[in-house]
N, C-alpha and C positions, 0 to 999 in steps of 0.2 A: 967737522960735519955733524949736523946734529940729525942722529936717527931716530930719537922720537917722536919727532912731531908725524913723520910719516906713517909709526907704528901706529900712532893715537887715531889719525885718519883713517888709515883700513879701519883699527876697530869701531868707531864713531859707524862708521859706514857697514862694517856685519850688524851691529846692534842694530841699525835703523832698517835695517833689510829683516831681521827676525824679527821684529817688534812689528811691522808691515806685516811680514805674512802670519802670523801669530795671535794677532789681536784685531788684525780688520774684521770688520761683522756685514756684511750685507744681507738682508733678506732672503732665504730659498723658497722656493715654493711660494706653499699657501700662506697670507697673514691672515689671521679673523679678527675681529672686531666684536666684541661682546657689550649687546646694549639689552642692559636692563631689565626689563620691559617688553608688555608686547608689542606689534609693530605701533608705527604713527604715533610715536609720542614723542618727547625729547630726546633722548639717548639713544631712540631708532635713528630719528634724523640726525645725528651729530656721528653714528658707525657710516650711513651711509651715504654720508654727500660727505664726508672728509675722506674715505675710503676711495670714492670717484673722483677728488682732487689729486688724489695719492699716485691711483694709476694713471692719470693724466699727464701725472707731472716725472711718471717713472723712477718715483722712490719705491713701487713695491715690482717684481717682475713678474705678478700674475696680478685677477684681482682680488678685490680685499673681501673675504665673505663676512657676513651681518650674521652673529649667532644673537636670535634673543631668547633672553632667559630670565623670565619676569618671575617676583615675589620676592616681600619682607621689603617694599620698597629700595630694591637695587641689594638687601642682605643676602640673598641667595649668589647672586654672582661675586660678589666680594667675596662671601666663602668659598665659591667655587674657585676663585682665583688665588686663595691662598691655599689652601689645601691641597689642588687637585696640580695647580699649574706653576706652581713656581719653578724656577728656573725657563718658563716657557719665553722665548725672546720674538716670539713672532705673536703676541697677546696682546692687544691693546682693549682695553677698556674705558668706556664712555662714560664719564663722571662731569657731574654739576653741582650747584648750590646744595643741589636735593641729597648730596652723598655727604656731603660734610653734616650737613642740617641732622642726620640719621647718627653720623659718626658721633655728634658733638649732644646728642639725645641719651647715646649708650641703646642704641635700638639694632646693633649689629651685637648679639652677645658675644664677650669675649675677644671681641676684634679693635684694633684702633687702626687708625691711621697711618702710623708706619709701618706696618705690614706689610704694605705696594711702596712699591717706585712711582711720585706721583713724576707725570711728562711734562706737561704743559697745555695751555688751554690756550684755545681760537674763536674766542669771542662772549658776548654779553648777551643771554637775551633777555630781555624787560619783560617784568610780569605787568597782566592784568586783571582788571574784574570786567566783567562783561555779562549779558544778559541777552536774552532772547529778543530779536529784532521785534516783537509785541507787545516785548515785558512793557508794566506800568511805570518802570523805574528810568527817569530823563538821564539824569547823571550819577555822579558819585555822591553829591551829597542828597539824595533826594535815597538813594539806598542806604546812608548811612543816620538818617533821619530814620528811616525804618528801625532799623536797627537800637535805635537809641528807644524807640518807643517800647521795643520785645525784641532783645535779642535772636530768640525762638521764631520771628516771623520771616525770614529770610535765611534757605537753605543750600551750601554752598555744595560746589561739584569741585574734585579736583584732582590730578594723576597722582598724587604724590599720598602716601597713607597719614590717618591723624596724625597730627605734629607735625609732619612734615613740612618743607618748603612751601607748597600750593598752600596749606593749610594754615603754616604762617603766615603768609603776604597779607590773607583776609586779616587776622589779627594783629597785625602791624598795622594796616588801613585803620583799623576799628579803633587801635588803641589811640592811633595820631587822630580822630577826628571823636574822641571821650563819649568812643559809645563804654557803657558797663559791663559788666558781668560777661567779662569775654568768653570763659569754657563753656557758656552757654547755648553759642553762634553753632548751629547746626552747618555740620561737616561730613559730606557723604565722601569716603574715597574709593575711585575705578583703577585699574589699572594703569590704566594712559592718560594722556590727555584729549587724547578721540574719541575715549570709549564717556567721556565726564561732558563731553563736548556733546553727544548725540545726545544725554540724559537731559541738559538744558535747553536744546533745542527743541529736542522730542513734548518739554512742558511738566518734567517729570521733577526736575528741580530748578530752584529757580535763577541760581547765577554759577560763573566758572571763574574760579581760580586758577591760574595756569601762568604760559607764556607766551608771547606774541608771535612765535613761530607753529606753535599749538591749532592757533586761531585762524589764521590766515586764509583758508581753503573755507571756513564758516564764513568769513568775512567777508571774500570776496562774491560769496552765492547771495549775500545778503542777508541769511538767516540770524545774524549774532550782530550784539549792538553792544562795540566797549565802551563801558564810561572811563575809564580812568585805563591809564598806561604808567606804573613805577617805575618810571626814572627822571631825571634830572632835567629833562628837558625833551621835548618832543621830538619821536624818531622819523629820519628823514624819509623822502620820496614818498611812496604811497601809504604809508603810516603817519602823514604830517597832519592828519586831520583828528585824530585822535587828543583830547585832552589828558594832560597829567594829571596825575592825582594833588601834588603838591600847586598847581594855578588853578584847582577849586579849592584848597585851604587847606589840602588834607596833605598833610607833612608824613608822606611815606614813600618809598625809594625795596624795589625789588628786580635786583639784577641776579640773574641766573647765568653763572660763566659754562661755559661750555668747552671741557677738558678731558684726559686720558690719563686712568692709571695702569701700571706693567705689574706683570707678578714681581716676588721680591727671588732675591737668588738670581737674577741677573747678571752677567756681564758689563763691567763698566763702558766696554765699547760698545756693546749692543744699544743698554742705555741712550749712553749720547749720541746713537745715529738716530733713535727717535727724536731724541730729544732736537737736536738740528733736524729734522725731519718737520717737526714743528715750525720750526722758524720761516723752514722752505714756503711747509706750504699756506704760514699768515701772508708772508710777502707775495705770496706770489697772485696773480689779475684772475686766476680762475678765481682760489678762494675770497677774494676782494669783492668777487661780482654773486658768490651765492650768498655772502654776510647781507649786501645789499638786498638781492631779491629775497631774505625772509625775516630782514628788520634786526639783524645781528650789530650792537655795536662794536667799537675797536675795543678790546681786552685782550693783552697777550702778555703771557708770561712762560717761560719753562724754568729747567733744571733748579737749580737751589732756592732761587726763588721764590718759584714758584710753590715749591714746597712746605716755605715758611708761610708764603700768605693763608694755604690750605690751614698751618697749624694754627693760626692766629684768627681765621675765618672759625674755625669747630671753638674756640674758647669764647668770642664771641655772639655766636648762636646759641653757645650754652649758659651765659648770663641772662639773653633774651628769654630764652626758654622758661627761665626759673622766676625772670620777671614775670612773668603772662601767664606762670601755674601750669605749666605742660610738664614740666618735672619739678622732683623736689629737691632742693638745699638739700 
């Protein structure tokens, strides 16, 4: 008669019973969502329409509150999330292009990237340039024609601080269509993208750098006229009229993902219930249908992944960077 196989079994089975009650993570209470920025910008909208998918879909069991906490372009809440919050398991944080762009600048002093637990990211949104529904400017190259002639005579609006993400996309534009002397390209930065957005409508400056979720609410009042949309190809449904920038000749490409980083000092289970929290909520028909109504392409990645692309995204911004004179060698 052999009596260990049965010993082995009870034990197999107390392990998996302690290791259940021991390590399961669910949600209590409150989750918050820390975006950025003041409301109506990017990082607003990505705490608060994935937070409504969340409770939707009963991964959180209350709902999700929106803390914003704008300055240093997104540097303030990185610090606040390293310093103040680690170990916090109920933290999410709204990070995009604009956080790497920052990280990969050295414009968060003293901080890098693995500080956080990155999560994973639910989706793309495509930059553009755009102008006031009056402006003199038809398309993109009739602005970059400007531009060529004085850099100085066309003055950019954008949520993101110099250097930044907004403030790159124009310089990527400029450099793929050989306008010159790019640090010369006047760059106004606002907090948001609404607040950059009311300053080109209002006449105050004369075009916006951003993203097409940014726009949308301009767009459809008819106030704002985009010439160009940075990506690969034109976005679907009510976005389909919009020209790219690369089918007027201008070889330039600006996708802004839209993701979540955790304090570090985590839980490796906490961890991966956001982490699958993620996956839930790309797959699932809510989030499918708010990507659609505000021009989000498919981009998903999480856990390990995802975290390499972040590393390999900041070393690549930071060779751009050094090409185009925004830091130095």
């Amino acid at each position: 008669m052999n009596l260990k196989r049965p010993v082995q079994l009870v034990a197999v089975a107390v392990l998996a019973t302690t290791a259940a009650s021991t390590f399961a993570f669910e949600p209590q209470g409150k989750v918050e969502c820390l975006a950025p920025a003041d409301p109506g910008g990017g990082w607003d909208f990505t705490c608060r329409s994935v937070g409504k998918v969340m409770e939707d879909l009963d991964i959180v069991p209350r709902s999700v509150q929106t803390i914003n906490m704008a300055g240093a372009g997104g540097g303030v809440a990185f610090g606040h999330t390293i310093s103040k919050r680690a170990g916090d398991e109920q933290l999410l944080v709204a990070a995009s292009t604009a956080t790497t762009t920052r990280l990969a600048q050295g414009q968060f002093p003293n901080m890098t990237a693995d500080m956080v637990n990155w999560i994973g990211a639910l989706g793309a949104d495509y930059g553009i340039i755009a102008v006031a529904a009056d402006s003199e400017h038809e398309d993109l190259n009739d602005l970059m024609e400007a531009l060529k002639e004085d850099p100085r005579s066309v003055k950019f609006a954008g949520g993101s601080a110099k250097g930044g993400w907004d403030h790159l996309k124009v310089l990527i534009a400029a450099q793929a269509a050989d306008v010159e002397n790019l640090p010369r390209i006047p760059y106004l930065s606002y907090n948001n993208g609404g607040e950059a957005l009311t300053q080109v409508i209002g006449g105050h400056v004369d075009a916006f750098t951003g993203d097409i979720t940014e726009a949308q609410g301009f767009m459809e009042s008819g106030d704002l006229k985009v010439l160009a949309v940075l990506s690969e190809e034109r976005l679907p449904g009510e976005f389909e009229d919009i020209p790219t920038a690369m089918e007027q000749g201008v070889d330039a490409l600006g996708p802004n993902w839209r993701g979540f980083y955790m304090p570090a000092d985590i839980s490796d289970d906490a961890k991966q219930y956001w982490v699958d929290a993620m996956d839930t909520i790309y797959e699932s028909e809510e989030w499918q249908s708010v990507m659609k109504q505000n021009g989000l392409m498919p981009f998903h990645m999480s856990a390990g992944e995802f975290e390499t692309f972040v590393m390999n995204q900041i070393e690549e911004i930071e060779t751009l960077s050094k090409d185009i004179g925004l830091i130095q060698e």
